[in-house]
C-alpha positions as CSV (number, residue, x, y, z in Angstrom):
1,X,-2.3,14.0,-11.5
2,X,-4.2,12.9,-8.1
3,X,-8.0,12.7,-8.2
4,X,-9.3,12.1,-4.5
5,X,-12.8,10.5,-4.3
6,X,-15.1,10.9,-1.5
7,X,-18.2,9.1,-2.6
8,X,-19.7,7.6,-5.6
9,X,-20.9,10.7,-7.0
10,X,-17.4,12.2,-7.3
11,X,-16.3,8.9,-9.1
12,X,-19.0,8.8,-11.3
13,X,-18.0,12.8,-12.6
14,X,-14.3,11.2,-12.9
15,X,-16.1,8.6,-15.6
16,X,-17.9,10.7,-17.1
17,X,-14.7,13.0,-17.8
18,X,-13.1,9.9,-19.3
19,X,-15.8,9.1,-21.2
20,X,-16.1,12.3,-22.9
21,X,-12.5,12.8,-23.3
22,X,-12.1,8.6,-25.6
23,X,-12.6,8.4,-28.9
24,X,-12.7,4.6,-29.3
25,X,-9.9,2.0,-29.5
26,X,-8.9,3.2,-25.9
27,X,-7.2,0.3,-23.6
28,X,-7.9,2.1,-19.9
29,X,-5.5,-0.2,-17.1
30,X,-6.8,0.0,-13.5
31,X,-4.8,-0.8,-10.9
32,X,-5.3,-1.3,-7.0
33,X,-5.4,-3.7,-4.1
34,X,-8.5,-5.8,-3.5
35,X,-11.9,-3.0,-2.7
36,X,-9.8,0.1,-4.3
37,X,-12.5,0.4,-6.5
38,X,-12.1,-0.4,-9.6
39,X,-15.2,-2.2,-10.7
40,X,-17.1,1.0,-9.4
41,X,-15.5,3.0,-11.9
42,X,-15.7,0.5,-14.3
43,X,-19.5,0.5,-13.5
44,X,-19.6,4.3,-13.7
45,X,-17.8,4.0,-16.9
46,X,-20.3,2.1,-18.8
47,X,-23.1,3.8,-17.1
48,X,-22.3,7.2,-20.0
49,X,-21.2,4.6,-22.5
50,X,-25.0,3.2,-22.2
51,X,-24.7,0.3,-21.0
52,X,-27.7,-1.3,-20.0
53,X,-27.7,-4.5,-17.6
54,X,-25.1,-4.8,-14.7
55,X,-21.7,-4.7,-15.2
56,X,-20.0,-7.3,-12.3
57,X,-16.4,-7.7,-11.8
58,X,-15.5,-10.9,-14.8
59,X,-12.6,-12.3,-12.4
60,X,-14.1,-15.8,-12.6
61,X,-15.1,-15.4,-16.5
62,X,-11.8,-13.3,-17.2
63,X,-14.1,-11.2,-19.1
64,X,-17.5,-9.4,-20.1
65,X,-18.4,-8.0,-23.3
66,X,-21.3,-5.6,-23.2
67,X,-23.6,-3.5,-25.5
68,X,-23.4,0.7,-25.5
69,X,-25.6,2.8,-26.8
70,X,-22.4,5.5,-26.7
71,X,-22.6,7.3,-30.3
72,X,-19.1,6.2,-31.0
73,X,-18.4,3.6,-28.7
74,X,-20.5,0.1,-29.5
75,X,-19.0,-2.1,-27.4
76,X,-17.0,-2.5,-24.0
77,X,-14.8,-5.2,-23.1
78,X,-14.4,-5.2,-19.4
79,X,-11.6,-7.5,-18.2
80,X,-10.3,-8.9,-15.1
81,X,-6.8,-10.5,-15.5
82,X,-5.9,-11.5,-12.0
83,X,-6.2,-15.3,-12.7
84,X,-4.3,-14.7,-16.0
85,X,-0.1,-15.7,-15.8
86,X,0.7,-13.5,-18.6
87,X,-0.2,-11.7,-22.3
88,X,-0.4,-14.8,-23.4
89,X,-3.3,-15.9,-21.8
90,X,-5.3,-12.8,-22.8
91,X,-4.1,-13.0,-26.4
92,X,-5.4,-16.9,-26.5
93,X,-8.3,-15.9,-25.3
94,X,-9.1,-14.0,-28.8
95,X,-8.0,-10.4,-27.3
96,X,-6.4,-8.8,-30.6
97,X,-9.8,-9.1,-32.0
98,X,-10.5,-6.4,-30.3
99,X,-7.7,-4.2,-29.9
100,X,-7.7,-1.2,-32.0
101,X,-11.4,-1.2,-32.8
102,X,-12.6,2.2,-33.3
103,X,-15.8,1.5,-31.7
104,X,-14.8,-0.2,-28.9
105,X,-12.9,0.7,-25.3
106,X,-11.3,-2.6,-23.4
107,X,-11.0,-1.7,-19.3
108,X,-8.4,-4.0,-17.5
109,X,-8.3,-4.7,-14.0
110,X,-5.2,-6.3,-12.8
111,X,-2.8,-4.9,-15.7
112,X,0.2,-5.8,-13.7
113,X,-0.7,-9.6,-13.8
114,X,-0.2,-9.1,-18.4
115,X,2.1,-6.1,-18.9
116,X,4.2,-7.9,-20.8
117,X,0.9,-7.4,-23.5
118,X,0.1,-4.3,-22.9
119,X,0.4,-1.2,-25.3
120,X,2.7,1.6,-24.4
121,X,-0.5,3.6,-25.0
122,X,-2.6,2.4,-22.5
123,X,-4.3,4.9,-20.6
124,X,-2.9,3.7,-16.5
125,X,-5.2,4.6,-13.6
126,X,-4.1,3.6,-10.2
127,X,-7.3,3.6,-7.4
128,X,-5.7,3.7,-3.5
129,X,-7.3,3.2,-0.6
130,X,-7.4,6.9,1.1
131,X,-8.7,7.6,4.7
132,X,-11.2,10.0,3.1
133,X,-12.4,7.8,0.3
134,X,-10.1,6.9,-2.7
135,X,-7.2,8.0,-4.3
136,X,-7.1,8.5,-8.3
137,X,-3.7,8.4,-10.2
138,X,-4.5,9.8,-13.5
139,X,-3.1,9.8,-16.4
140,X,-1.7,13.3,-17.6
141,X,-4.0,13.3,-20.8
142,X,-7.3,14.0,-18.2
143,X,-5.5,17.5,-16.7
């Protein structure tokens, strides 16, 4: 399914779908070349999952945890793997402590750079640069 974004509004009503279709324990992978915007919907993401304090892109820390005030989800792991070589990386850097939490959602930027660690259930966006704003690739669970 193809979601086309013309502004920030329209990508903030795509998060806010996603946000009230999870249940916790989600892994979302976005993918897209440099400025596709995936740290805006990552942003818009934790805005309805109540996060409080600015959520920046983690590519020099690899990753952010924050704080939700979400009635299921507690916690978001925001991660930026494009320095990472492989699963391997992530995984050292204490990753399956999270995986699978029930009150938590991970968000992935740069899944290509570690899909040889991630889960078959992954939930795979794709963000395109589109002469009228950005192109979504959803996946089919969001029809």
């Amino acid at each position: 399914m193809q979601y086309l974004s013309t502004n920030l509004k329209q990508t903030d009503q795509l998060a806010k779908r996603l946000v009230d279709f999870i249940h916790g324990g989600e892994i979302i992978a976005l993918s897209g070349d440099l400025g596709a915007g995936k740290t805006a919907f990552s942003q818009a993401i934790a805005k309805y999952l109540g996060v409080d304090r600015p959520v920046v892109s983690p590519t020099f820390t690899i990753w952010q945890e924050y704080d939700c005030t979400h009635p299921v989800i507690k916690k978001l792991i925001h991660i930026d793997a494009y320095r990472l070589s492989s699963g391997q990386d992530l995984v050292d850097l204490g990753i399956n402590d999270w995986v699978g939490q029930k009150d938590t959602l991970i968000i992935i930027e740069w899944p290509e750079k570690i899909k040889d660690w991630l889960p078959s259930n992954a939930l795979f966006f794709s963000l395109k640069h589109h002469n009228d704003g950005r192109l979504f690739e959803l996946p089919n669970c969001l029809n």
